[in-house]
ZAKESE-385335 format. One record per atom (N, C-alpha, C): residue number from 1; residue in one letter; atom name; x, y, z. Coordinates in nm, 2 decimals. Each point is the difference from the previous one (the first is absolute). Layout:
N
[lumpa NUM 'a' 'CA' [X Y Z]]
...
// end
This chain:
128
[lumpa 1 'x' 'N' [11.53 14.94 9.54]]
[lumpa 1 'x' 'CA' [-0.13 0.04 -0.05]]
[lumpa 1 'x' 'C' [-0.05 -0.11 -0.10]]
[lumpa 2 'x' 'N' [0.07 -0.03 -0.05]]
[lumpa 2 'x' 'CA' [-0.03 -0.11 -0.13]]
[lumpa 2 'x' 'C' [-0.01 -0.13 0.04]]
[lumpa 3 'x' 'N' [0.09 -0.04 0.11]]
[lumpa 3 'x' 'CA' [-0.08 -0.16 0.11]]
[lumpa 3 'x' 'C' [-0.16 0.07 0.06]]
[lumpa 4 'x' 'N' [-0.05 0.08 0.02]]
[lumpa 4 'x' 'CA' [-0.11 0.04 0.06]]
[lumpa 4 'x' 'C' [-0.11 0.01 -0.12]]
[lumpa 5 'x' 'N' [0.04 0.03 -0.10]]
[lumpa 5 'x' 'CA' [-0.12 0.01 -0.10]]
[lumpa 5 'x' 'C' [0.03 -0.21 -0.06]]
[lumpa 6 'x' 'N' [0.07 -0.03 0.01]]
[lumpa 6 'x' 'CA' [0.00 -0.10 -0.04]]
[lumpa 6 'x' 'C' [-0.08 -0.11 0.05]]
[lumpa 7 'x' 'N' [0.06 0.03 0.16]]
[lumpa 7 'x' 'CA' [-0.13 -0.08 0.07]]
[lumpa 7 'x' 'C' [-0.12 0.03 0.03]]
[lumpa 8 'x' 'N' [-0.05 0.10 -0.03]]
[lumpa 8 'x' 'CA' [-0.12 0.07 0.00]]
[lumpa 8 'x' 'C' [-0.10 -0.05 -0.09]]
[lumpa 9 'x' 'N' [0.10 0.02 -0.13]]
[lumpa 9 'x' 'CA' [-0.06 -0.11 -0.14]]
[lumpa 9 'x' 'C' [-0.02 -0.15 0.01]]
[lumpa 10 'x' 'N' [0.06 -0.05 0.04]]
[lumpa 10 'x' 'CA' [0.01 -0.14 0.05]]
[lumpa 10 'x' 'C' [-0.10 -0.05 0.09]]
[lumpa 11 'x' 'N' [0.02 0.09 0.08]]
[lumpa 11 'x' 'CA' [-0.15 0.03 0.15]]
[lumpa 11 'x' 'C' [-0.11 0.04 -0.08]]
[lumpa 12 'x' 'N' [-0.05 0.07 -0.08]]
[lumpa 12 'x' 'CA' [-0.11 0.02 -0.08]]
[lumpa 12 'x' 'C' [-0.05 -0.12 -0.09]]
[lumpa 13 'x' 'N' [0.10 -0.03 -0.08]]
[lumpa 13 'x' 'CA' [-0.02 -0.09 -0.10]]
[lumpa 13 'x' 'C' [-0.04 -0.16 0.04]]
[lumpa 14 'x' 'N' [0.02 0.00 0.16]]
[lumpa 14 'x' 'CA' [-0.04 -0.13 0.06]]
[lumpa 14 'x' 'C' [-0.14 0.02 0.09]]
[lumpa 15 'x' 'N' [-0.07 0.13 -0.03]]
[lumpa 15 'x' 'CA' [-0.10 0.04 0.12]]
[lumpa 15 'x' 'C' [-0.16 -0.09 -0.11]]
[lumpa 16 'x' 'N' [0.00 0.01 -0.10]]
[lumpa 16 'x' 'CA' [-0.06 -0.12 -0.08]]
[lumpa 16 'x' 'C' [-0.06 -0.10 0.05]]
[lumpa 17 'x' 'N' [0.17 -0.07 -0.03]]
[lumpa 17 'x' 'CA' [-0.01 -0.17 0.02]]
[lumpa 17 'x' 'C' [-0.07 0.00 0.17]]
[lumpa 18 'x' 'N' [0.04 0.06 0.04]]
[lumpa 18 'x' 'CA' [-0.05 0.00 0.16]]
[lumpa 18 'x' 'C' [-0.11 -0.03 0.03]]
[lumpa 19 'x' 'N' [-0.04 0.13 -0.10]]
[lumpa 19 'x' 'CA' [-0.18 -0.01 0.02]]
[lumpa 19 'x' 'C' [-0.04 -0.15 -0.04]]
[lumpa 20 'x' 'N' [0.01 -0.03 -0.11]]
[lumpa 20 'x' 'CA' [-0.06 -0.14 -0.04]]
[lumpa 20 'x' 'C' [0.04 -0.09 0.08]]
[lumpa 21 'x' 'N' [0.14 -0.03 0.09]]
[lumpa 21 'x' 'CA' [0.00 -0.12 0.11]]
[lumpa 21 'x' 'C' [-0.11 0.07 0.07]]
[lumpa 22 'x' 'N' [0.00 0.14 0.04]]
[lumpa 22 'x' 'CA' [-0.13 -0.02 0.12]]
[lumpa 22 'x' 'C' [-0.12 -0.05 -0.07]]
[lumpa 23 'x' 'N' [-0.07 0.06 -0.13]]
[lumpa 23 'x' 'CA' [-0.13 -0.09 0.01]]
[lumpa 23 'x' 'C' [-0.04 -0.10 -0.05]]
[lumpa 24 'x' 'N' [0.13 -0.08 -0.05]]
[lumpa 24 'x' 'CA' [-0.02 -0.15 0.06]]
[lumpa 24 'x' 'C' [-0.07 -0.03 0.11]]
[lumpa 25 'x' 'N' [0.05 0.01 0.14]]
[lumpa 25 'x' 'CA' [-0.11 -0.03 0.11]]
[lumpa 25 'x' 'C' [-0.08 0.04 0.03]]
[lumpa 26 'x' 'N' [-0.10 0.06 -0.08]]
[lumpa 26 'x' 'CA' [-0.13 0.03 0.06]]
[lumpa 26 'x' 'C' [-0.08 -0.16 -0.01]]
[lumpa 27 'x' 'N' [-0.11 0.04 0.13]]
[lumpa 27 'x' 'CA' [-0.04 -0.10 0.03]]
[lumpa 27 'x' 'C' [-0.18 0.02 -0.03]]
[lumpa 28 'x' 'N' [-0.02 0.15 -0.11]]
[lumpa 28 'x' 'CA' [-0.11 0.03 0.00]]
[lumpa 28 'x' 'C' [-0.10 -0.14 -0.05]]
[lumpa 29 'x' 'N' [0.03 -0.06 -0.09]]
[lumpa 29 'x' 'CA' [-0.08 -0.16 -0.04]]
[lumpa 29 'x' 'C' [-0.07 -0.05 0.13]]
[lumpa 30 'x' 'N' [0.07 -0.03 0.11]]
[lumpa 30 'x' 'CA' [-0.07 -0.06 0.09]]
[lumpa 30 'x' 'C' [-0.12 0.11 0.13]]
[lumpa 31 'x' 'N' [-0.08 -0.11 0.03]]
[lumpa 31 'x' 'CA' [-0.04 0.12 0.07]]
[lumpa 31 'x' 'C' [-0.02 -0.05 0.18]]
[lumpa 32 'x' 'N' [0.13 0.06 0.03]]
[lumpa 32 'x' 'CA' [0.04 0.00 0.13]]
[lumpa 32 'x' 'C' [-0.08 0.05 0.12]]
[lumpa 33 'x' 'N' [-0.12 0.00 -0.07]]
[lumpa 33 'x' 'CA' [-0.11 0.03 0.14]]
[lumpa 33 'x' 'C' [-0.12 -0.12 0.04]]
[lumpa 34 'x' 'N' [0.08 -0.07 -0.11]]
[lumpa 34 'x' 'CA' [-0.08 -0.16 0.02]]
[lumpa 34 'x' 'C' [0.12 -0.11 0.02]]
[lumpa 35 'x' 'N' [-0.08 -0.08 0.06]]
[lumpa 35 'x' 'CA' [0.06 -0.10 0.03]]
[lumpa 35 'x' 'C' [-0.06 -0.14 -0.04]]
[lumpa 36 'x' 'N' [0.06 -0.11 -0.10]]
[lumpa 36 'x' 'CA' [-0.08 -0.09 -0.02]]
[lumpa 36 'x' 'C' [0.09 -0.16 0.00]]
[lumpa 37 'x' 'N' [-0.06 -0.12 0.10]]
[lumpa 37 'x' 'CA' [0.03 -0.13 0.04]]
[lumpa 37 'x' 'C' [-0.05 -0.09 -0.15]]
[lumpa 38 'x' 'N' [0.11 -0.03 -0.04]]
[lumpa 38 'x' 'CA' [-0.05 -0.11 -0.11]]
[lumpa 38 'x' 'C' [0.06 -0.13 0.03]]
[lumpa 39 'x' 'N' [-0.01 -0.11 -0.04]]
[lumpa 39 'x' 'CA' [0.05 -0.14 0.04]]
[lumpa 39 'x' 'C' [0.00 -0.07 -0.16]]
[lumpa 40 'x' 'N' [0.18 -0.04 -0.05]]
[lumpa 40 'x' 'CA' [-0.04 -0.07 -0.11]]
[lumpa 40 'x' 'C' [0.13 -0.13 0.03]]
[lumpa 41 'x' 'N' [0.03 -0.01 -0.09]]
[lumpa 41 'x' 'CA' [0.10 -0.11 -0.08]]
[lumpa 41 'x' 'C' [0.15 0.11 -0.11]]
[lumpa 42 'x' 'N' [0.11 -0.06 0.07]]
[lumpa 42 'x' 'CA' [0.10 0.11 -0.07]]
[lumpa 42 'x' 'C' [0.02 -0.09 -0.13]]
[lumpa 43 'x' 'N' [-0.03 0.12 -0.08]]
[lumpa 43 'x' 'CA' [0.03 -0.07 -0.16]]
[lumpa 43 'x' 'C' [0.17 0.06 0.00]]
[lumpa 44 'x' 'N' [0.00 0.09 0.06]]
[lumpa 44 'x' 'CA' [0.20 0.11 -0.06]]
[lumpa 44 'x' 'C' [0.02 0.07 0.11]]
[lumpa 45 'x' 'N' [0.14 -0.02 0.06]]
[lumpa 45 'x' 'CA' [0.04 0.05 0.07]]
[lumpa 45 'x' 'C' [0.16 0.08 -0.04]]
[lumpa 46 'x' 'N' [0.03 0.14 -0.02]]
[lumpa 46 'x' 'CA' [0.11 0.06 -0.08]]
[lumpa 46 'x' 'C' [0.05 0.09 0.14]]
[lumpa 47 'x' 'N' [0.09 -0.03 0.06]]
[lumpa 47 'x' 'CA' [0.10 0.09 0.09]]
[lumpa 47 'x' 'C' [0.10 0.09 -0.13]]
[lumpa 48 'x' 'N' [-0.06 0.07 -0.02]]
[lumpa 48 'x' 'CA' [0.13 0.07 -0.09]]
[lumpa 48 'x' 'C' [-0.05 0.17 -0.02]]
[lumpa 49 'x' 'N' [0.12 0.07 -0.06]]
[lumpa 49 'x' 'CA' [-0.02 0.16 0.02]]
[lumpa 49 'x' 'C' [-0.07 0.03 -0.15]]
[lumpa 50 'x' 'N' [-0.05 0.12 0.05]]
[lumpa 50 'x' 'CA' [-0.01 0.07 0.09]]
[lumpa 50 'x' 'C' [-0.12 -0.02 0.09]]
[lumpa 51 'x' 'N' [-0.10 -0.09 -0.05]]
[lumpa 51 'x' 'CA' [-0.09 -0.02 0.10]]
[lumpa 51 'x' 'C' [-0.01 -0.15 -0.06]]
[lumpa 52 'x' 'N' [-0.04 -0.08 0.14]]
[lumpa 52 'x' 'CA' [-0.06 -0.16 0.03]]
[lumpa 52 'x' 'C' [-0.14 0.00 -0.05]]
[lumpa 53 'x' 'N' [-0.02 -0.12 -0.04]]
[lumpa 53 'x' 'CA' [-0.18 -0.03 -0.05]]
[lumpa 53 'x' 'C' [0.03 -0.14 0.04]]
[lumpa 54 'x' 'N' [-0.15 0.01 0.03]]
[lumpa 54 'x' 'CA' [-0.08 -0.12 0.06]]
[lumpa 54 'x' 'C' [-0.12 -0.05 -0.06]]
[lumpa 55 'x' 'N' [-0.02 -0.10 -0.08]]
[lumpa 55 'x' 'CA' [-0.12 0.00 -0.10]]
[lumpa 55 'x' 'C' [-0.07 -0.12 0.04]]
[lumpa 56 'x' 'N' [-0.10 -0.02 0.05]]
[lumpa 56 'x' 'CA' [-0.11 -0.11 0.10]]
[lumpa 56 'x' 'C' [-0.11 0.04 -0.07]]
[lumpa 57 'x' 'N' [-0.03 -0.15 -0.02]]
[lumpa 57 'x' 'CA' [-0.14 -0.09 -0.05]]
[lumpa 57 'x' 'C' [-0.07 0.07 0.09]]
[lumpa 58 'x' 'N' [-0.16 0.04 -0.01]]
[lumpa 58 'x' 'CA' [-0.10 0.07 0.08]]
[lumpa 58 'x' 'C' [-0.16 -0.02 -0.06]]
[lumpa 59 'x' 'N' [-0.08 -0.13 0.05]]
[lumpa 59 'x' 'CA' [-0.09 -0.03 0.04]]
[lumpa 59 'x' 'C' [-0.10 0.12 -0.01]]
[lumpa 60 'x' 'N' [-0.10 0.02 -0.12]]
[lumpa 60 'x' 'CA' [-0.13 0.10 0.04]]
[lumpa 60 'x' 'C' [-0.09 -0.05 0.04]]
[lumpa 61 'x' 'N' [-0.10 0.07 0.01]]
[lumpa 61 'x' 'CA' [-0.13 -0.05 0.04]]
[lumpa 61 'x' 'C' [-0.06 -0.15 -0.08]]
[lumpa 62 'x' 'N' [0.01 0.04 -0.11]]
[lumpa 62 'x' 'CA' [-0.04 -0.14 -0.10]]
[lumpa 62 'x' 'C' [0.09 -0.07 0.00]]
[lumpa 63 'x' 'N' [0.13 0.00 0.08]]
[lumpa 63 'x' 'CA' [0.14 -0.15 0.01]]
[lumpa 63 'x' 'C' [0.06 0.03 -0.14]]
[lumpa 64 'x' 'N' [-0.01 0.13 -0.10]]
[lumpa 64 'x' 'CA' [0.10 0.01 -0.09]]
[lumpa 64 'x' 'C' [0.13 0.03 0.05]]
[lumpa 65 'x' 'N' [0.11 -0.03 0.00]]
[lumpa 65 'x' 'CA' [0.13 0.05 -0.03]]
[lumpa 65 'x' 'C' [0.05 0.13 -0.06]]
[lumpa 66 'x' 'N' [0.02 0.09 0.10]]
[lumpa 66 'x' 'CA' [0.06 0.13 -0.06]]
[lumpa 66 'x' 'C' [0.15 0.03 0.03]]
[lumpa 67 'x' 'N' [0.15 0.02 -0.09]]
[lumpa 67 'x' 'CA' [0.09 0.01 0.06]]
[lumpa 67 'x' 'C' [0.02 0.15 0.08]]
[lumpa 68 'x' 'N' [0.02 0.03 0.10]]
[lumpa 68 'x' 'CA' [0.04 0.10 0.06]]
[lumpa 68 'x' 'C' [0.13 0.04 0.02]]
[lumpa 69 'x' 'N' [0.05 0.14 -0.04]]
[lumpa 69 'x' 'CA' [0.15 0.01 0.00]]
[lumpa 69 'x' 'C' [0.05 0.12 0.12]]
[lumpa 70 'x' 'N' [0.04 -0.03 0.08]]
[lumpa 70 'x' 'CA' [0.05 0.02 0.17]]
[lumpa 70 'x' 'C' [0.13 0.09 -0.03]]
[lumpa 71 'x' 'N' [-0.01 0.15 -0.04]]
[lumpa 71 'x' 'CA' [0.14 0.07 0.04]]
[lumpa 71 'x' 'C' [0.09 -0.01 0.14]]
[lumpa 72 'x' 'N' [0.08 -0.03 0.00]]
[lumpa 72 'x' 'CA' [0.05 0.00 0.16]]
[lumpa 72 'x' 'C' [0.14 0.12 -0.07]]
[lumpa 73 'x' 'N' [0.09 -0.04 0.11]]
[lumpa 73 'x' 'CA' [0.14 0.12 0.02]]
[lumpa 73 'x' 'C' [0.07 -0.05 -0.12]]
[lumpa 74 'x' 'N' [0.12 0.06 0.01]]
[lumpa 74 'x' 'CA' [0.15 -0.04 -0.07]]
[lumpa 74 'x' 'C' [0.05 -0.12 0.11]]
[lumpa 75 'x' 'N' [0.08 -0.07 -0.05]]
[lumpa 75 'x' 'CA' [0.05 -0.11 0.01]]
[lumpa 75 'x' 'C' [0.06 0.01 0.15]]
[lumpa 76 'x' 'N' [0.10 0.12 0.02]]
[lumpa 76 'x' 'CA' [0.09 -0.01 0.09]]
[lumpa 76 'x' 'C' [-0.10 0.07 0.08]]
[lumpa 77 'x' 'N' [-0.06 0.09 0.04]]
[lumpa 77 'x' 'CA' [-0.08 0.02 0.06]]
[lumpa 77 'x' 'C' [-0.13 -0.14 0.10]]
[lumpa 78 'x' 'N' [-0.03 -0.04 -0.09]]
[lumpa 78 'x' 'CA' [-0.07 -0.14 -0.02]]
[lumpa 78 'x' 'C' [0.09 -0.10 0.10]]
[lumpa 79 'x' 'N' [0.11 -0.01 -0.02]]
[lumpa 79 'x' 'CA' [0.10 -0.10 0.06]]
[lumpa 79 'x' 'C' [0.02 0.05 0.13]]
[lumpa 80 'x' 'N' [0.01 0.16 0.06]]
[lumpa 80 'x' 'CA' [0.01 -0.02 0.13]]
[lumpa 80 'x' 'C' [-0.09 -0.02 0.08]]
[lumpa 81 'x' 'N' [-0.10 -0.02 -0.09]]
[lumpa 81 'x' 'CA' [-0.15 -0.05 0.13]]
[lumpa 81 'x' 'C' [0.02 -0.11 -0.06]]
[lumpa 82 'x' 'N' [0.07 -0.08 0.02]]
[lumpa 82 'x' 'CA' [-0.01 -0.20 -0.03]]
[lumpa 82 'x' 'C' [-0.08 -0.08 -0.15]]
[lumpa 83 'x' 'N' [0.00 0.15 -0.05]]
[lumpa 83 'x' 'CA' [-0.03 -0.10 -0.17]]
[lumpa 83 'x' 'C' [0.12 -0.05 -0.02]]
[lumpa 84 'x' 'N' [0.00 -0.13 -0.09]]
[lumpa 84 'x' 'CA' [0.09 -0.05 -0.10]]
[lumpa 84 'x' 'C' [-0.04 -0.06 -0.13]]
[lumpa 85 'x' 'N' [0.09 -0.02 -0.06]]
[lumpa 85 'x' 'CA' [-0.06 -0.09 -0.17]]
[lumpa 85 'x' 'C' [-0.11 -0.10 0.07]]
[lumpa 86 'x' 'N' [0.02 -0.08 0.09]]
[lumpa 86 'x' 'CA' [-0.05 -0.12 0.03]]
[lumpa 86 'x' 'C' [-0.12 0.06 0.14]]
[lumpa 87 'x' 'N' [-0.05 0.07 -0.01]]
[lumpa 87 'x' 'CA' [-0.12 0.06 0.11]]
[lumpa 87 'x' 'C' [-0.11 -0.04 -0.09]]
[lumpa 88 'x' 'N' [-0.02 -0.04 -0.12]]
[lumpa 88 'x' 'CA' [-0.13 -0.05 -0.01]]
[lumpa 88 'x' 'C' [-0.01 -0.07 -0.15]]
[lumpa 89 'x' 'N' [-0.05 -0.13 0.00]]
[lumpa 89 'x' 'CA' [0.04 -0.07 -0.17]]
[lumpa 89 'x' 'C' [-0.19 0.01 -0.09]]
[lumpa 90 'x' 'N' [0.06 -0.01 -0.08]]
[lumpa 90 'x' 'CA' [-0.16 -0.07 -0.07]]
[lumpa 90 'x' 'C' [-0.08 -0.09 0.09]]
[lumpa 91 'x' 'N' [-0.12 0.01 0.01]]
[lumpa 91 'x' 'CA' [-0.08 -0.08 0.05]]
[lumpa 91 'x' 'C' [-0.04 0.02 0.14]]
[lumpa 92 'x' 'N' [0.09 0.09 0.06]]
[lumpa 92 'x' 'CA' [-0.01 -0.01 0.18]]
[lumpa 92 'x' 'C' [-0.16 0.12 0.00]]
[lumpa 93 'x' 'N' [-0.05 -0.05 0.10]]
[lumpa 93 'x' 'CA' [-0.14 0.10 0.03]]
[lumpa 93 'x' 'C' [0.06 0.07 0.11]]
[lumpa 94 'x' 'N' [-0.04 0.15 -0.08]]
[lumpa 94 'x' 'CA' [-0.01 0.14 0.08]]
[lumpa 94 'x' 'C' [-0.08 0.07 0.05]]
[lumpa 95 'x' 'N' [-0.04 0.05 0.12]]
[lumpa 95 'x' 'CA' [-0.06 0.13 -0.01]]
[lumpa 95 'x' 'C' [0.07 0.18 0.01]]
[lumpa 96 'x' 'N' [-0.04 0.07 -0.07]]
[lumpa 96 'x' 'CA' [0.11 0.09 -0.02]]
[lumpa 96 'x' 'C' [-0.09 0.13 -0.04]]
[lumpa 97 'x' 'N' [0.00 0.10 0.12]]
[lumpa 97 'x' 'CA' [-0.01 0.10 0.01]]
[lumpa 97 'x' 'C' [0.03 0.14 -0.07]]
[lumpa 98 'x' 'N' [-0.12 0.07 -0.07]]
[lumpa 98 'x' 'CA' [0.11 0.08 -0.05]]
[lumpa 98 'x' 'C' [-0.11 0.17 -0.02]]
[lumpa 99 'x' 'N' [0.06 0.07 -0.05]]
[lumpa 99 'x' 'CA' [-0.08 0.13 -0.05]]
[lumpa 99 'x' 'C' [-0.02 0.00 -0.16]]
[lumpa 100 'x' 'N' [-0.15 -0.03 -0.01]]
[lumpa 100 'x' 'CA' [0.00 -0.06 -0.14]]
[lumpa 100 'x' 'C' [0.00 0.12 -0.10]]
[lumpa 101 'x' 'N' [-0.01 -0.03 -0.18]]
[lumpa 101 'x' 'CA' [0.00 0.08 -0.06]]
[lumpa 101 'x' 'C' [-0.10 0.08 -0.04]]
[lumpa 102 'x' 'N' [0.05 0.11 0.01]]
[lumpa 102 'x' 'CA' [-0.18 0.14 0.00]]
[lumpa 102 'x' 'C' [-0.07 -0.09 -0.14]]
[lumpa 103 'x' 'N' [0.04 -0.05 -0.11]]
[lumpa 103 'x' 'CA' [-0.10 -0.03 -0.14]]
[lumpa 103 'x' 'C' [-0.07 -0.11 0.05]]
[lumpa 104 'x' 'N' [0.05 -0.06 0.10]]
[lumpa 104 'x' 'CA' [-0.06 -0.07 0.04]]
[lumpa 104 'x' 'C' [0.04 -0.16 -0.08]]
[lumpa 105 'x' 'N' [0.14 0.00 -0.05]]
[lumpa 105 'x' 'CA' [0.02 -0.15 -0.08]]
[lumpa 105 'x' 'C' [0.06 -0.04 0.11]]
[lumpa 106 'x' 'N' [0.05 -0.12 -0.04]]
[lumpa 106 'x' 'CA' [0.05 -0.15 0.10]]
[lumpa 106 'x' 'C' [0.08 0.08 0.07]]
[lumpa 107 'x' 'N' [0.08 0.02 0.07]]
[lumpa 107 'x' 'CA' [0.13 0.06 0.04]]
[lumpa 107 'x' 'C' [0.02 0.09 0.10]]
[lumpa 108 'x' 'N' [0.08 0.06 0.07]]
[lumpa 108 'x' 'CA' [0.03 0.08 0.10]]
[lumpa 108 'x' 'C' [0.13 0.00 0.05]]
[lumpa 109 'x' 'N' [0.06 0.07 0.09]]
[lumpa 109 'x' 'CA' [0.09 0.01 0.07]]
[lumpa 109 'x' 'C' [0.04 -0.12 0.16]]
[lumpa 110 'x' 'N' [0.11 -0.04 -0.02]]
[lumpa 110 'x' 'CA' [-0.04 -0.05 0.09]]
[lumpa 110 'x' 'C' [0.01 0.03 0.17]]
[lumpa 111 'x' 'N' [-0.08 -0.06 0.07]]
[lumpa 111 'x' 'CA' [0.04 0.06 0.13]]
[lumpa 111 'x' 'C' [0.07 -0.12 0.13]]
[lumpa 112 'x' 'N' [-0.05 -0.10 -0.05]]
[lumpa 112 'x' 'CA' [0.05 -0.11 0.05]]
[lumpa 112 'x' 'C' [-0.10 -0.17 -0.05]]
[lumpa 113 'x' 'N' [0.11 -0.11 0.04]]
[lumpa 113 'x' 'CA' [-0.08 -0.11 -0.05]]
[lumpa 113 'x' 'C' [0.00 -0.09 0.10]]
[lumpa 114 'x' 'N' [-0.04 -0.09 0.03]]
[lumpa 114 'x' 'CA' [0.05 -0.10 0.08]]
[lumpa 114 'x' 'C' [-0.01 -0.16 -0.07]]
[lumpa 115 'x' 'N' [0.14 -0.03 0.02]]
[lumpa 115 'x' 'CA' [0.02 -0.09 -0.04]]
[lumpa 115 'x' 'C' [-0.10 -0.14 0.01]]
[lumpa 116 'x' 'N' [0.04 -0.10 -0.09]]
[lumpa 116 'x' 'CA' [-0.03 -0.15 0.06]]
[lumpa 116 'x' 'C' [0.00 -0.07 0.18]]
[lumpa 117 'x' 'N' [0.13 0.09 0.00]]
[lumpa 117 'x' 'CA' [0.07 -0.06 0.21]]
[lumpa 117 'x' 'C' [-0.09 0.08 0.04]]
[lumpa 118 'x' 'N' [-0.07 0.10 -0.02]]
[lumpa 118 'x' 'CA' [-0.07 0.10 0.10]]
[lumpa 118 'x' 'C' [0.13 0.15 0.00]]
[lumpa 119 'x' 'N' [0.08 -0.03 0.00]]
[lumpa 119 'x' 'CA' [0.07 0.16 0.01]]
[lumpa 119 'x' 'C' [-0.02 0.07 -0.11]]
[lumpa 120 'x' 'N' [0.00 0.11 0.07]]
[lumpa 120 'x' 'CA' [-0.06 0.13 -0.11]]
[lumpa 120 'x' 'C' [0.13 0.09 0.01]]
[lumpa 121 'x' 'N' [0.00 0.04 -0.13]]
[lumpa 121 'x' 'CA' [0.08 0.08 -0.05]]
[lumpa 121 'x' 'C' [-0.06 0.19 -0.08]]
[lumpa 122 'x' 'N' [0.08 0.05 0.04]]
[lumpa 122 'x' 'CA' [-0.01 0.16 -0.07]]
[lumpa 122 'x' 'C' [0.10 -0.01 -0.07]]
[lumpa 123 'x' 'N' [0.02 0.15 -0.03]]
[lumpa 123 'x' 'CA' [0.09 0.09 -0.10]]
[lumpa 123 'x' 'C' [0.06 0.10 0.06]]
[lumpa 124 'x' 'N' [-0.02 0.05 0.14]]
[lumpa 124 'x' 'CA' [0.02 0.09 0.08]]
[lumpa 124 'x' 'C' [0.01 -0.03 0.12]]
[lumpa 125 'x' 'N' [0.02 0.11 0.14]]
[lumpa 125 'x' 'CA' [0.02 -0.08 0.13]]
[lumpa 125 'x' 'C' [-0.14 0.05 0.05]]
[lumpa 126 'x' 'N' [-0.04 -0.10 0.07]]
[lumpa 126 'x' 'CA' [-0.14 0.03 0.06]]
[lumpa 126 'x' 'C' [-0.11 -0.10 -0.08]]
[lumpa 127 'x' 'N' [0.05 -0.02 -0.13]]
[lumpa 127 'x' 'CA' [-0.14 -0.07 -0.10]]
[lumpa 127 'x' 'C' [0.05 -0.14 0.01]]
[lumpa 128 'x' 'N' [-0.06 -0.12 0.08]]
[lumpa 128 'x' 'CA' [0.01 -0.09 -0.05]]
[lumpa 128 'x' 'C' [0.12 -0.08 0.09]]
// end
């Protein structure tokens, strides 16, 4: 009886933390019923956890420079659809697809980009 209240406590006392890894991933910021094509210049490219960014130079209407910051997956995630450190350096021109942010600043999720070679890459199977 005393291993069963113990782990019960232990099972409770971790029902918390749980919650907060779940809403970590919400993806409410973006708004996934749009879809928007932008073309820039990669200023930063970060393969690392828990989530990859992608931050490209982006051309407005008046030719100002705005940086844009591109959420993509976690790293290992990222890696089995053919990302690596070296998939994309400073300078290379992108176009890269994504579900932008509801405030409407620079940024979005990504949904796929296509490289310099022409090959396009996702985050998922099916995208890219």
């Amino acid at each position: 009886m005393k291993r069963f209240a113990l782990a019960r406590s232990l099972t409770l006392s971790l029902v918390p933390l749980a919650t907060t890894a779940l809403a970590h991933h919400s993806f409410a910021m973006f708004d996934r019923s749009q879809t928007e094509r932008i073309a820039g210049t990669v200023k930063e490219f970060e393969l690392i956890n828990p989530h990859g960014w992608l931050r490209i130079m982006v051309a407005d209407a008046s030719g100002a420079e705005n940086e844009w910051s591109v959420e993509l997956g976690g790293a290992g995630q990222l890696e089995r659809f053919g990302w690596t450190p070296d998939t994309v350096h400073p300078g290379d021109k992108v176009i890269v697809q994504i579900h932008p942010l509801r405030d409407g600043s620079y940024g979005g999720q990504l949904i796929s980009v296509t490289l310099p070679s022409g090959q396009v890459l996702g985050q998922r199977p099916g995208r890219g």
